[in-house]
C-alpha positions as CSV (number, residue, x, y, z in Angstrom):
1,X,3.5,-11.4,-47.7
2,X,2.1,-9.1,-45.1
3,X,0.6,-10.5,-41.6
4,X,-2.7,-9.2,-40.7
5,X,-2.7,-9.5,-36.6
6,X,-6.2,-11.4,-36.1
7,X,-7.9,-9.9,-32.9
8,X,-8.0,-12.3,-30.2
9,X,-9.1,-13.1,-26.9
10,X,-11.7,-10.3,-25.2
11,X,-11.5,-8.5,-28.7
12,X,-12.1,-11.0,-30.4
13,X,-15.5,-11.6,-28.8
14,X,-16.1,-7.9,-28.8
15,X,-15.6,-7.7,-32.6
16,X,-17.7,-11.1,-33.5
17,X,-20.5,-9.7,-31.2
18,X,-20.6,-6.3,-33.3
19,X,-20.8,-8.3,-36.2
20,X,-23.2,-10.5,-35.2
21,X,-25.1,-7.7,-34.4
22,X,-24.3,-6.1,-38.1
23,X,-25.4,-9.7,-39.5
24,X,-28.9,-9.5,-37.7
25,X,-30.0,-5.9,-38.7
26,X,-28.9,-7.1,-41.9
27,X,-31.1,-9.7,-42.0
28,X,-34.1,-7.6,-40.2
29,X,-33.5,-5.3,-43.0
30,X,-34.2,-7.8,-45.4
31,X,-37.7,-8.7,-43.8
32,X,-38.7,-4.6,-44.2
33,X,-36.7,-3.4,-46.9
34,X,-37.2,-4.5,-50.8
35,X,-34.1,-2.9,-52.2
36,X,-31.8,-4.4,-49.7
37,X,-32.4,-7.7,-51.6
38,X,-29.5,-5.9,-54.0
39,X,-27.5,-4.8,-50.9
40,X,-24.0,-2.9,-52.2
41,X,-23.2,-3.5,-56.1
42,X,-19.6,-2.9,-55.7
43,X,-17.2,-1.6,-53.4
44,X,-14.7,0.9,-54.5
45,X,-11.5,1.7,-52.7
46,X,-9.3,4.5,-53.0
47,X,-6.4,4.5,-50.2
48,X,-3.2,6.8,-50.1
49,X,-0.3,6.7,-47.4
50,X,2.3,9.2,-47.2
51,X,5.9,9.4,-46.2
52,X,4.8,9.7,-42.3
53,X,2.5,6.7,-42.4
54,X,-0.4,9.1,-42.9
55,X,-3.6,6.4,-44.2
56,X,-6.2,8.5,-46.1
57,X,-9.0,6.5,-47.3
58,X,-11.8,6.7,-49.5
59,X,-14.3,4.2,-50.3
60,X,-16.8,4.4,-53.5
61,X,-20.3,2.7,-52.7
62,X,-22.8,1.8,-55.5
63,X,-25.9,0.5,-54.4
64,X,-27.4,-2.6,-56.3
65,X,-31.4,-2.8,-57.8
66,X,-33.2,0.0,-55.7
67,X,-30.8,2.0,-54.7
68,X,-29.2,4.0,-51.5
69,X,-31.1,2.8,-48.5
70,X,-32.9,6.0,-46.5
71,X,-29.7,5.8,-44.1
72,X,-26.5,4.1,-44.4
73,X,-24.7,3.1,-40.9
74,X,-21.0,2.0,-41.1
75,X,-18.7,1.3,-38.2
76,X,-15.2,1.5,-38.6
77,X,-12.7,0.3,-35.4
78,X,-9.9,1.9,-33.8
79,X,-7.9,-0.9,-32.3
80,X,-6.3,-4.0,-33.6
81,X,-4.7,-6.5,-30.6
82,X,-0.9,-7.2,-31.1
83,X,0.9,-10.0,-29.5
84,X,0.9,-10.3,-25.5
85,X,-1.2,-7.7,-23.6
86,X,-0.8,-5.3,-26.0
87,X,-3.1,-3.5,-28.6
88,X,-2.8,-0.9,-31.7
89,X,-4.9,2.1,-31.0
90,X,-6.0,4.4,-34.5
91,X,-7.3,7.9,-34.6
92,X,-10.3,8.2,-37.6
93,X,-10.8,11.8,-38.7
94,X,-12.0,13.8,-40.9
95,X,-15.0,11.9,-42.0
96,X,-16.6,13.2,-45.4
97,X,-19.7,11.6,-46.9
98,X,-20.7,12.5,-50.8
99,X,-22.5,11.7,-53.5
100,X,-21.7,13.4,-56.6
101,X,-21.2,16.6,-56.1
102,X,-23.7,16.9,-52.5
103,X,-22.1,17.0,-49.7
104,X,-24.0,14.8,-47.3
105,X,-22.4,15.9,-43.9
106,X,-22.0,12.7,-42.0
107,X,-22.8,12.3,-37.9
108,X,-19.8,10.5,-36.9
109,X,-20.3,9.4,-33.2
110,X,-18.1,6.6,-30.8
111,X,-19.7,3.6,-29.7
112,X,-17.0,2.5,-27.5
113,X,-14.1,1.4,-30.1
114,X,-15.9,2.0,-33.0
115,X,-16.4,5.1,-34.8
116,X,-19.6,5.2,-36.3
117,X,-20.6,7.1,-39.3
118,X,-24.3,7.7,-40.4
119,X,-25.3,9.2,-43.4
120,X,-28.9,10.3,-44.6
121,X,-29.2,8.8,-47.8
122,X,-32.4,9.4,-48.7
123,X,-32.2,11.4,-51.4
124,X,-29.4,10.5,-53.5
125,X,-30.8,7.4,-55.2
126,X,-28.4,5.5,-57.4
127,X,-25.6,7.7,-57.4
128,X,-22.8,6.4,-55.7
129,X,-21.9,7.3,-52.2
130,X,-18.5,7.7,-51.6
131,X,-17.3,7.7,-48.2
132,X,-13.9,9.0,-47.3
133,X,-11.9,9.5,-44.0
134,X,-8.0,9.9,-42.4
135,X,-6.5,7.1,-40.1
136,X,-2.9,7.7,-38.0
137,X,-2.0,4.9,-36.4
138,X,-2.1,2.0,-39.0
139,X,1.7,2.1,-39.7
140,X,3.4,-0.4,-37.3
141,X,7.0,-1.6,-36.5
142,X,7.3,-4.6,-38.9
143,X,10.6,-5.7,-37.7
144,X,13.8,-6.0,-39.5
145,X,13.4,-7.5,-42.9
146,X,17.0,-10.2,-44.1
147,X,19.6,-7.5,-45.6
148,X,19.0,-5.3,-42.1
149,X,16.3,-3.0,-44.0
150,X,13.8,-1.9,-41.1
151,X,9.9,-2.7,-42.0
152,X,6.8,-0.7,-41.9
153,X,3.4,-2.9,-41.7
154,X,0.4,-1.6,-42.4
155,X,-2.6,-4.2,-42.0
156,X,-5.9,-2.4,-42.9
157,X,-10.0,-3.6,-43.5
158,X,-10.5,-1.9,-46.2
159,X,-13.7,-2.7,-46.1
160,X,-15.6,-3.2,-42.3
161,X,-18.7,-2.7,-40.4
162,X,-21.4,-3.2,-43.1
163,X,-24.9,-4.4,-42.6
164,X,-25.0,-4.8,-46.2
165,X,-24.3,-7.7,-48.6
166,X,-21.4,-6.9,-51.0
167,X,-21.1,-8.0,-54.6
168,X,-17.7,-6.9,-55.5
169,X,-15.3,-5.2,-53.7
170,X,-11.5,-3.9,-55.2
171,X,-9.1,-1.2,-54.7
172,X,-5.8,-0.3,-53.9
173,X,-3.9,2.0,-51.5
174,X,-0.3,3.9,-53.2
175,X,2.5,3.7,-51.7
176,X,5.6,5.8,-51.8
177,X,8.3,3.5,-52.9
178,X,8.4,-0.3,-53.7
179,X,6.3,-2.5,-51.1
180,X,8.1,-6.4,-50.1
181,X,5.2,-8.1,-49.6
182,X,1.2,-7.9,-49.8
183,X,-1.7,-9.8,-48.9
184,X,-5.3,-9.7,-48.9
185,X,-7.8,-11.7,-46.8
186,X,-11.1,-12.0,-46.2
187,X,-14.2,-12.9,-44.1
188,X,-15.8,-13.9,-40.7
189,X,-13.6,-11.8,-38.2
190,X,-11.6,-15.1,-36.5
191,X,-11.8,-17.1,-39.5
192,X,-10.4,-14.8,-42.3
193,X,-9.8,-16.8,-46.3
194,X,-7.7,-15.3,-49.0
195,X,-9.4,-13.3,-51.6
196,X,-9.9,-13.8,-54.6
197,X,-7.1,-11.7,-56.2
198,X,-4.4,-9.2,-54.9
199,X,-1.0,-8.3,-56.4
200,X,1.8,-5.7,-56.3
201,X,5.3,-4.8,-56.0
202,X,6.3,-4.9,-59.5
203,X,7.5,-2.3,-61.9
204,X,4.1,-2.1,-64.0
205,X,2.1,-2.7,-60.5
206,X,3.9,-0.8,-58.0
207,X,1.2,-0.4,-55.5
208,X,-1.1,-3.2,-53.2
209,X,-4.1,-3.5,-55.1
210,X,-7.0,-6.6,-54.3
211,X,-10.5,-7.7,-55.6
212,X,-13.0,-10.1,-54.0
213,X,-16.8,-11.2,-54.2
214,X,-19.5,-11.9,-52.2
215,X,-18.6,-10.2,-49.0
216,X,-21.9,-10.7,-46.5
217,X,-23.1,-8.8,-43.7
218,X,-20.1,-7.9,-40.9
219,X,-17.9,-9.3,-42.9
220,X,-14.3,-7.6,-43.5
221,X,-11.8,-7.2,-46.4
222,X,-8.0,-6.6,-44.7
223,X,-5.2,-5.4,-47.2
224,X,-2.1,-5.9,-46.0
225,X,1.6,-5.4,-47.0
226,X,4.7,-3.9,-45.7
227,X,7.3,-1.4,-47.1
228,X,10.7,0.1,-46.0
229,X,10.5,2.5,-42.7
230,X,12.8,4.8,-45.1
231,X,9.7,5.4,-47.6
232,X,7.1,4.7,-44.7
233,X,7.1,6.1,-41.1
234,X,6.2,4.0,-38.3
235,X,3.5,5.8,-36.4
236,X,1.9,3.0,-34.4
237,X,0.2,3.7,-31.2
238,X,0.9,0.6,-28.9
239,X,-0.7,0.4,-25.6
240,X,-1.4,-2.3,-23.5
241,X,-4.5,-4.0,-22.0
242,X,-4.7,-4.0,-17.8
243,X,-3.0,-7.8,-16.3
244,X,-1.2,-8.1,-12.9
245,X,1.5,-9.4,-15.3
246,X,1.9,-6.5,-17.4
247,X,1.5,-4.2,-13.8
248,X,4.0,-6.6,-12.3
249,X,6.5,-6.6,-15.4
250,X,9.2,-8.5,-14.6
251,X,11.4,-7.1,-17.8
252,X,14.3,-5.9,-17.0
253,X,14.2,-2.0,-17.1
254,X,11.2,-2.5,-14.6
255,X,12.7,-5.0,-12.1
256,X,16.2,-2.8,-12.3
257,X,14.2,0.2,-11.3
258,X,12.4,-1.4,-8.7
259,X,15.5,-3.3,-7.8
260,X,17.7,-0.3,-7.7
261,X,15.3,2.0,-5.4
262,X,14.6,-0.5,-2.6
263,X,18.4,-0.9,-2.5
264,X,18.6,3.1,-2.1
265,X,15.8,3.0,0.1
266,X,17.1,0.8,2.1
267,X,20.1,2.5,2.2
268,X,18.6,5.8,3.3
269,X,16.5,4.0,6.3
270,X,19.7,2.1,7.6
271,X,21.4,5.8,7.6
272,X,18.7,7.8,9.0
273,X,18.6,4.6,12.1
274,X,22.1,5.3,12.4
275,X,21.5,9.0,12.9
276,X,18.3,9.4,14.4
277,X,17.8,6.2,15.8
278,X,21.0,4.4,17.1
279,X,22.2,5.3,20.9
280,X,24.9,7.5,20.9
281,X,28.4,5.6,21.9
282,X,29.3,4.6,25.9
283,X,31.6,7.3,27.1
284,X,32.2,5.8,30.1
285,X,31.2,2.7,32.9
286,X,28.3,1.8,33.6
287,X,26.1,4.6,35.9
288,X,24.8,2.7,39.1
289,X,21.2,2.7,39.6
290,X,21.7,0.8,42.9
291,X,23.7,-2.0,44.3
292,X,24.2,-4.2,47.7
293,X,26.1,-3.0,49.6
294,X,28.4,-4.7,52.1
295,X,26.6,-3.1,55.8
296,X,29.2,-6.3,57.9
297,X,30.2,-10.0,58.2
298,X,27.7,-11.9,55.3
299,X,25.5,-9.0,55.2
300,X,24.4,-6.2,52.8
301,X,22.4,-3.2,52.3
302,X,20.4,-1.5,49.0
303,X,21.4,1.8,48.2
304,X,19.7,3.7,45.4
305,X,21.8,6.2,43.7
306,X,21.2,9.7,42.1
307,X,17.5,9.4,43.0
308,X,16.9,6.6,40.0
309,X,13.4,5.9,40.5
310,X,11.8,2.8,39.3
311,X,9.8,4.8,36.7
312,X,13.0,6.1,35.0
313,X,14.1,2.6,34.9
314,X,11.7,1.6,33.5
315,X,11.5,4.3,30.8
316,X,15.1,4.5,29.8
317,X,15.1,0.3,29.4
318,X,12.4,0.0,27.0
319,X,12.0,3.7,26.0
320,X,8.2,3.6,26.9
321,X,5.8,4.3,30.0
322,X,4.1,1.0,31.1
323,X,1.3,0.5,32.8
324,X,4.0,-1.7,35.4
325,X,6.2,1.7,35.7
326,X,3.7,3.4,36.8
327,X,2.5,0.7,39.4
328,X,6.6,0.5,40.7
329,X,6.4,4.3,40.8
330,X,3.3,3.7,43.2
331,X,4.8,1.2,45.2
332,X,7.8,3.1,45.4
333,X,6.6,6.3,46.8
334,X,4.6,3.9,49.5
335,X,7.6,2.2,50.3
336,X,9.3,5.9,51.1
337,X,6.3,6.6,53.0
338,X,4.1,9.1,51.3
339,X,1.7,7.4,50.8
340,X,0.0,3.5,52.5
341,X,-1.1,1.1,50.9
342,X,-4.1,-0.2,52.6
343,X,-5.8,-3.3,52.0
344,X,-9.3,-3.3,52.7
345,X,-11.2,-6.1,55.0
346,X,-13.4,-8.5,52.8
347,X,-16.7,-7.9,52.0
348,X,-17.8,-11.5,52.4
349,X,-16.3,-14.7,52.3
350,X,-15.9,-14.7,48.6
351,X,-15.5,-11.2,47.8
352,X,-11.9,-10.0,45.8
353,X,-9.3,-8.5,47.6
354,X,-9.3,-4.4,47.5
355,X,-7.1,-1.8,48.3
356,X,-7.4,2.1,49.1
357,X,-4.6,4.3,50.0
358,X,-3.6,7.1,52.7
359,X,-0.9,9.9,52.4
360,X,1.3,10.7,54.6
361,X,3.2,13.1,55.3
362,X,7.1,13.6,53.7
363,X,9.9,16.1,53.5
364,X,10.9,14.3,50.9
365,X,10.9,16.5,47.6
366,X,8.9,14.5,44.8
367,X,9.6,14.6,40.8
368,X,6.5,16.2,38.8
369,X,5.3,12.9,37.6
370,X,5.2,11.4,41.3
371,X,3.9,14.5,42.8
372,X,0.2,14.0,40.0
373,X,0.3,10.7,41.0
374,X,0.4,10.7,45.0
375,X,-2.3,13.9,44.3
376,X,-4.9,12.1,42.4
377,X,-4.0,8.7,44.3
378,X,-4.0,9.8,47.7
379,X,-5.2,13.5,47.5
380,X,-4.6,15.8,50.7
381,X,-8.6,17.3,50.5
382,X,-10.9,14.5,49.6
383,X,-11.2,10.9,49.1
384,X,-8.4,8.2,48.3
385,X,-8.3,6.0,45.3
386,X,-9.4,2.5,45.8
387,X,-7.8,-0.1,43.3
388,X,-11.2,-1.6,41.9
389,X,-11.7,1.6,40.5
390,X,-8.8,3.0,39.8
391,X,-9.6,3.5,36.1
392,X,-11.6,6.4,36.7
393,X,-9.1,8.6,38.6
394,X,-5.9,7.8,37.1
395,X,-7.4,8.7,33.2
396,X,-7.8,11.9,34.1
397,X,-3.8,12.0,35.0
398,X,-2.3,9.0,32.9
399,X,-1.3,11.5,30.0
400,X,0.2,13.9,32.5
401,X,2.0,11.3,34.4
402,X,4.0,9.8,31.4
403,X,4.6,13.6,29.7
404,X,6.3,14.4,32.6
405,X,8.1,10.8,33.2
406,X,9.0,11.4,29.7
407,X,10.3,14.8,30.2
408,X,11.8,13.7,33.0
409,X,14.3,11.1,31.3
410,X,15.0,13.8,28.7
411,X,16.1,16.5,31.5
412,X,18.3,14.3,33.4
413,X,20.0,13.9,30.1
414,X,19.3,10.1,29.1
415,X,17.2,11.3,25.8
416,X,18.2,13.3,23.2
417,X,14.6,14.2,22.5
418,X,11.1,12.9,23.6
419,X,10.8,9.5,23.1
420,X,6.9,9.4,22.8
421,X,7.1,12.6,20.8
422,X,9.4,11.0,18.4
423,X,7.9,8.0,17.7
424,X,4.6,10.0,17.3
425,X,6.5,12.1,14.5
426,X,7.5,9.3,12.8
427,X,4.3,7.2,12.9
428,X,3.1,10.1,11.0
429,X,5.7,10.1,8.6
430,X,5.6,6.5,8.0
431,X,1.8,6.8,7.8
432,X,1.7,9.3,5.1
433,X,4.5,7.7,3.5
434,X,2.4,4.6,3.1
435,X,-0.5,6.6,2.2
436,X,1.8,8.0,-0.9
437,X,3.3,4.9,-1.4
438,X,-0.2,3.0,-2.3
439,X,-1.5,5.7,-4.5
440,X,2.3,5.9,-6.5
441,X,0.9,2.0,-6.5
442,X,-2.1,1.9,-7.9
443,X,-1.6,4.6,-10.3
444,X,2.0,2.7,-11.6
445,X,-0.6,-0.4,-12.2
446,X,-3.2,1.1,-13.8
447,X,-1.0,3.6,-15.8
448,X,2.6,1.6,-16.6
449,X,4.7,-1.9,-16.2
450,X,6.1,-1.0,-12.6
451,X,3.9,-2.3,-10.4
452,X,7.1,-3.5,-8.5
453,X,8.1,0.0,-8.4
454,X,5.2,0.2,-6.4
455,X,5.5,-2.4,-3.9
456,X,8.8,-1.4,-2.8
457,X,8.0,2.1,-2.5
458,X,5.0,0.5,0.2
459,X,7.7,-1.7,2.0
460,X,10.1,1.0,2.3
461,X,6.9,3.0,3.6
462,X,6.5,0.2,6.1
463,X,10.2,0.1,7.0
464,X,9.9,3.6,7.9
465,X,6.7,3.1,10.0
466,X,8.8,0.2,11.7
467,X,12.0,2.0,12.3
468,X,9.9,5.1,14.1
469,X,9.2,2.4,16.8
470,X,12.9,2.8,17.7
471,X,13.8,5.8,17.0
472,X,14.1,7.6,20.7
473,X,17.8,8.0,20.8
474,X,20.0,7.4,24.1
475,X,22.4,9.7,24.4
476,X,25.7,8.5,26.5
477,X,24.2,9.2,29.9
478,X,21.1,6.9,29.1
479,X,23.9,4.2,27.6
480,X,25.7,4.1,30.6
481,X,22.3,3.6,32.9
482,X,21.0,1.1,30.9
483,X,24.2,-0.7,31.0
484,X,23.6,-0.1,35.1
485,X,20.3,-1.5,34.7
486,X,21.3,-4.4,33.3
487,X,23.7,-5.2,36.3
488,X,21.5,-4.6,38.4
489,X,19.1,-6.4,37.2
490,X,21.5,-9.7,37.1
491,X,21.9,-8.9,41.1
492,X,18.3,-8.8,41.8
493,X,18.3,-12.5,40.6
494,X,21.2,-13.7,41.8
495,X,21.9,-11.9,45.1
496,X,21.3,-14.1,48.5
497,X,18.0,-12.8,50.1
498,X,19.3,-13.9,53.4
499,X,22.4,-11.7,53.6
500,X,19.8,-8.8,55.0
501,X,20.3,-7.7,58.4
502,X,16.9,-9.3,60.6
503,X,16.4,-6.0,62.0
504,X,16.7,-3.8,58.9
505,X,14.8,-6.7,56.8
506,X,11.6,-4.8,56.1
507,X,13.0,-1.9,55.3
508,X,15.8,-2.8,53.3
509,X,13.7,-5.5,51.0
510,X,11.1,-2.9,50.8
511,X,13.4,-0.6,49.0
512,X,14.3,-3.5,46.5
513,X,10.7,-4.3,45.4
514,X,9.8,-1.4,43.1
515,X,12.9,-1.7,41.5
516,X,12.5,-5.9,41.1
517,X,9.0,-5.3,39.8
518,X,10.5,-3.3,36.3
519,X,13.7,-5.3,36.1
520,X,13.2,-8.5,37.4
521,X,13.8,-10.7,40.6
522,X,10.2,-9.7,42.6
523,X,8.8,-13.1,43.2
524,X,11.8,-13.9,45.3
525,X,12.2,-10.9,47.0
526,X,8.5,-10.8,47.9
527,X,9.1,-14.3,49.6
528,X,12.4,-12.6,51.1
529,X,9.7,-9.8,52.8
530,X,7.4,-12.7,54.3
531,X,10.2,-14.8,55.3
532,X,11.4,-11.9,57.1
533,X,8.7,-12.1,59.9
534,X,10.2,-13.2,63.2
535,X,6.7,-13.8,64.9
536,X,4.8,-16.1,62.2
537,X,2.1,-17.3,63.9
538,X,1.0,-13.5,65.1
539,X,-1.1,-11.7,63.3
540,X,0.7,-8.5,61.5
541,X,-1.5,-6.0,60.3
542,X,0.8,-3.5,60.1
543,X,4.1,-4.1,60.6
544,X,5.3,-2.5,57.2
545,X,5.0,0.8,57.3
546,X,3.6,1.3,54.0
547,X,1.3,-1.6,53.7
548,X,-1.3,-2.3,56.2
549,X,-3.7,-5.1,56.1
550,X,-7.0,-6.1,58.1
551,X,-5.9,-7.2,61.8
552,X,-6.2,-11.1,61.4
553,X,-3.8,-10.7,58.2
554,X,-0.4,-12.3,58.4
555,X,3.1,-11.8,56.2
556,X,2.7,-14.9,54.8
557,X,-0.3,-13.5,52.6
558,X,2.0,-10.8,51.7
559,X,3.1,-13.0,48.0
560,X,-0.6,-13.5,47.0
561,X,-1.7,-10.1,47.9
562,X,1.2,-8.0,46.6
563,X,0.5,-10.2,43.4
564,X,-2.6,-9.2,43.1
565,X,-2.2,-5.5,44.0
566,X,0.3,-5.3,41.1
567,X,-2.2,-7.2,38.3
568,X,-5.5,-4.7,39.9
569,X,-3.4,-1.7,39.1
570,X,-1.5,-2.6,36.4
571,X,-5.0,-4.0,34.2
572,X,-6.6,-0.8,35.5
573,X,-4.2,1.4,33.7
574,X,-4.9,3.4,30.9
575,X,-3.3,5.6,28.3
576,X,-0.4,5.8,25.8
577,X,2.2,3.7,25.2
C-alpha cells in the first residue's frame, strides 16, 4: 500500500486551524442557510497523471435538497511536510469551474498556502458543478521498491477544503502502467481512518479507484498509491523549513565544503603572513644601537650609534608609535640640550607637581619628527608647553609626529613599507571581508544547509583582520636592529651603575635614560642619576643641565619626580596607535 505523509508539527496546526475554521462556517451556514441541511450529494472524481508526473484533476459536485449554494468556496493546499525539516511544495493551475455547459470563470486567489477557488453559483441550481484544475509537484521519490525497481509516490486529497457535508464521495485517477500499491484514507487532518472501499492494480482494475461516506466539514479524502519511476516521473518539489540544524547541516557534502575552505583559507593567510607579513631574513650581526663602552680601569661610557634615537627604538621594536616613545623622544632631546625641562615650584602645600619647558639653543641637526615636537613643545616665538596641559598642544601635532617617526623608520631602511599605513590597509580589508563574510552567512542560512560554510568564511575574515595587526614587515636592516635592541636592552638591566666615571656621571646616565625608558632598566638608572650627587645634603636646583627644579629641590627627589613627569606626559598623549 501507498504512505500518505500526515502533516505534522507547525503544519499540522496550521492545517487543523483552517479546518476548524472550514468546520465553523459550516456550521454558521447551517444557522442561515436552509439548503445546506443537504450539503454535497456526492462527490465525483476524475484524476489523470501522465508519463511526467503531470496530476490533472477534476472533481464533479452535485448539490443535495436545495441545491448550489449562492457561492461555493473551496481551498485546496500546496504543501505536504516530508520527514525531518523538509516539506513538498505543489503548483495548482489552471483552475476551471463549470456547470454544464456555462462556464463559470472561477477567482482563484492565495491565502498563504492555500489556493482558494470561489465560484458564483448562483445561478446554476441543481446541475452539477464540476470543478477541475492541474497540480505539478505531487509525484515524489518513493524509494527503491525489493527487485531494485525505483518508486514514484503520489499521495493526493482528492477531496479537501470543504465547508460542506459530503454524502458520498468516489473516483479514481489513471495511471500509465500497472500501480504496486494503493490506499485510501480518510478524515480529521491528524487522525485520518481508512475508507470505506478502494482497489486497483489488477488486470480488470488497472487504475486507483476509492469510495467513501459521510465526509463532514474540513474533512479530507487522500488517495494514495505508487507506480514505477519508468511509467511515472518523479517531479517533487522538496524544500526545507528554516532550523539552525538544517542551516548548520552537519551532512557530509556541507561539513567537507566548509571543512575544505577553512583549510584553503588558512592556507592562503599563513602564505600571504609569510609574504607580506614575516621579517625578511638577518643578513648579518646584530646593528648596535648603543653599548658601554670601556672609558679606563672598572669604568665605562654610553655611546649611541648611527643617531638611533629612542623613538626609532621604540618604533622598530613593536612596530607602533607610543605615547612612551614619544615621551623618550622628549626626554631625549632635553637630555642633548634643546630643550629644559623645568619643574615648576608648588602652588600650595598640596598642589601636584608641574612642569614647563625652555629651548635652547643647538647646532645639533634634528630629525622632522623631533624638530614638530621641540616647535610646539618649546616654540622659539611664544609660550612653552606646561605638562598639565599638554593635551591641548601636542593634538594638534600627535599625527604629524608619528607620520614622520613612521616615515622615518621606513627611510633609514628598517621598513619595507609604512607600518601604520599597512596595518590601516589591512584593517580595511579584513573589515570588509567580515562585512562580506556575514552577509555570504546569513544568506547561506536562510537560503541553503551551509551555514558552516558561513562561519568559516567569518573566522577566516577575522584571521585576516588579526594578521593585519602584524603585517609591517622588517626588512634585514630593521632585523639586525632589533636584534641590537634586544642586547641592549639585556645591558640596561644588567650593567653595574657604578662603573660611571663621578665626574662624567650626569652626563653619561643622562644619555641612558631615554633609551632605558623604551627598552627597559630606568628605575635603576634613575636611582644611578640621584646616587650620583656628591653634595647630598645641598640643595641642587640645577645641576642637570636639562632638568631644573625649584631652589630647595634636591637629587634625591629626582626618582619620584622623573616618575611622575613620564606618567603626566605619557596619559596626556593623544592620537594613533
Amino acid at each position: 500500500m501507498g504512505i500518505f505523509n500526515r502533516p505534522t508539527g507547525k503544519r499540522l496546526a496550521a492545517m487543523a486551524a483552517a479546518a476548524s475554521l472550514l468546520l465553523a462556517a459550516g456550521l454558521a451556514s447551517v444557522a442561515t442557510v436552509a439548503w445546506a441541511d443537504d450539503g454535497i450529494a456526492n462527490y465525483e472524481v476524475a484524476g489523470k497523471i501522465d508519463a511526467t508526473g503531470h496530476l490533472t484533476m477534476s472533481s464533479t459536485i452535485t448539490f443535495g435538497g436545495g441545491g448550489a449554494p449562492t457561492e461555493f468556496v473551496q481551498r485546496l493546499d500546496t504543501t505536504q511536510d516530508a520527514e525531518g525539516n523538509a516539506y513538498y511544495v505543489f503548483d495548482i493551475t489552471n483552475v476551471t469551474a463549470t456547470a454544464g455547459d456555462k462556464d463559470l470563470t472561477p477567482v482563484v486567489t492565495k491565502d498563504g498556502d492555500f489556493v482558494v477557488i470561489t465560484v458564483n453559483t448562483s445561478s446554476i441550481g441543481t446541475t452539477p458543478l464540476t470543478i477541475g484544475y492541474e497540480v505539478s509537484g505531487a509525484a515524489i521519490d518513493g524509494g527503491i521498491a525489493s527487485g531494485g525497481t525505483a518508486m514514484t509516490s503520489v499521495d493526493w486529497p482528492v477531496l479537501q477544503g470543504l465547508d460542506l457535508s459530503v454524502t458520498s464521495v468516489s473516483g479514481s485517477i489513471v495511471v500509465p502502467g500497472m500501480i504496486r500499491s494503493v490506499d485510501c484514507k480518510s478524515g480529521n487532518i491528524g487522525g485520518l481512518e481508512p475508507c470505506q472501499m478502494w482497489g486497483g492494480g489488477t488486470y480488470d482494475s488497472q487504475n486507483p479507484s476509492f469510495e467513501d461516506a459521510n465526509i463532514q466539514p474540513g474533512q479530507v479524502v487522500v488517495l494514495s498509491f505508487t507506480v514505477s519511476s519508468s511509467n511515472v516521473a518523479v517531479n517533487e518539489q522538496m524544500l526545507e523549513h528554516w532550523s539552525l540544524d538544517r542551516a548548520f547541516s552537519v551532512s557530509l557534502l556541507p561539513l567537507l565544503v566548509a571543512l575544505g575552505v577553512l583549510i584553503l583559507g588558512g592556507v592562503g593567510l599563513f602564505f600571504l603572513y609569510r609574504s607580506r607579513g614575516r621579517d625578511v631574513a638577518s643578513s648579518k650581526d646584530p646593528t648596535r644601537v648603543a653599548s658601554f663602552e670601556p672609558a679606563g680601569k672598572g669604568t665605562v661610557s654610553f655611546e649611541v650609534y648611527d643617531q638611533i634615537r629612542p623613538g626609532h627604538v621604540g618604533t622598530v621594536i613593536d612596530e607602533h608609535v607610543d605615547p612612551i616613545d614619544i615621551t623618550a623622544t622628549l626626554l631625549d632631546l632635553a637630555v642633548r640640550g634643546h630643550m629644559c625641562i623645568v619643574q615648576k615650584p608648588p602652588a600650595g602645600p598640596h598642589s601636584p607637581i608641574d612642569w614647563t619647558f625652555e629651548r635652547l639653543e643647538s647646532d645639533e641637526e634634528l630629525r622632522p619628527f623631533e624638530q614638530t615636537l621641540v616647535d610646539v613643545i618649546a616654540p622659539a616665538d611664544g609660550a612653552a608647553a606646561v605638562v598639565s596641559s599638554i593635551g591641548r598642544p601636542i593634538e594638534q601635532v600627535i599625527t604629524k609626529v608619528q607620520n614622520e617617526l613612521y616615515e622615518d623608520v621606513v627611510d633609514r631602511g628598517w621598513f619595507v613599507r609604512d607600518p601604520y599605513k599597512t596595518r590601516r590597509l589591512f584593517d580595511v580589508i579584513g573589515w570588509v571581508g567580515i562585512g562580506v563574510a556575514v552577509v555570504v552567512l546569513a544568506l547561506l542560512m536562510a537560503f541553503t544547509r551551509f551555514g558552516l560554510l558561513g562561519l568559516v568564511l567569518v573566522a577566516l575574515g577575522a584571521g585576516l583582520l588579526a594578521l593585519g595587526q602584524n603585517m609591517p614587515r622588517r626588512t634585514s636592516a630593521g632585523v639586525d636592529l632589533l636584534a641590537g635592541m634586544h642586547a641592549l636592552s639585556m645591558a640596561l638591566q644588567t650593567q653595574p651603575t657604578n662603573q660611571v666615571p663621578q665626574k662624567t656621571a650626569y652626563d653619561q646616565i643622562s644619555r641612558v635614560l631615554p633609551y632605558a625608558i623604551v627598552l627597559g632598566g630606568k628605575a635603576r638608572w634613575v636611582q644611578a642619576l640621584a646616587d650620583a650627587d656628591d653634595d647630598p645634603n645641598v640643595p641642587d636646583p640645577d645641576d642637570l643641565a636639562w632638568y631644573h627644579a625649584p631652589d630647595d629641590w634636591n637629587m634625591s627627589e629626582l626618582p619620584a619626580c622623573l616618575d611622575a613627569f613620564i606618567a603626566h606626559v605619557s596619559g596626556h598623549l593623544v592620537g594613533r596607535d
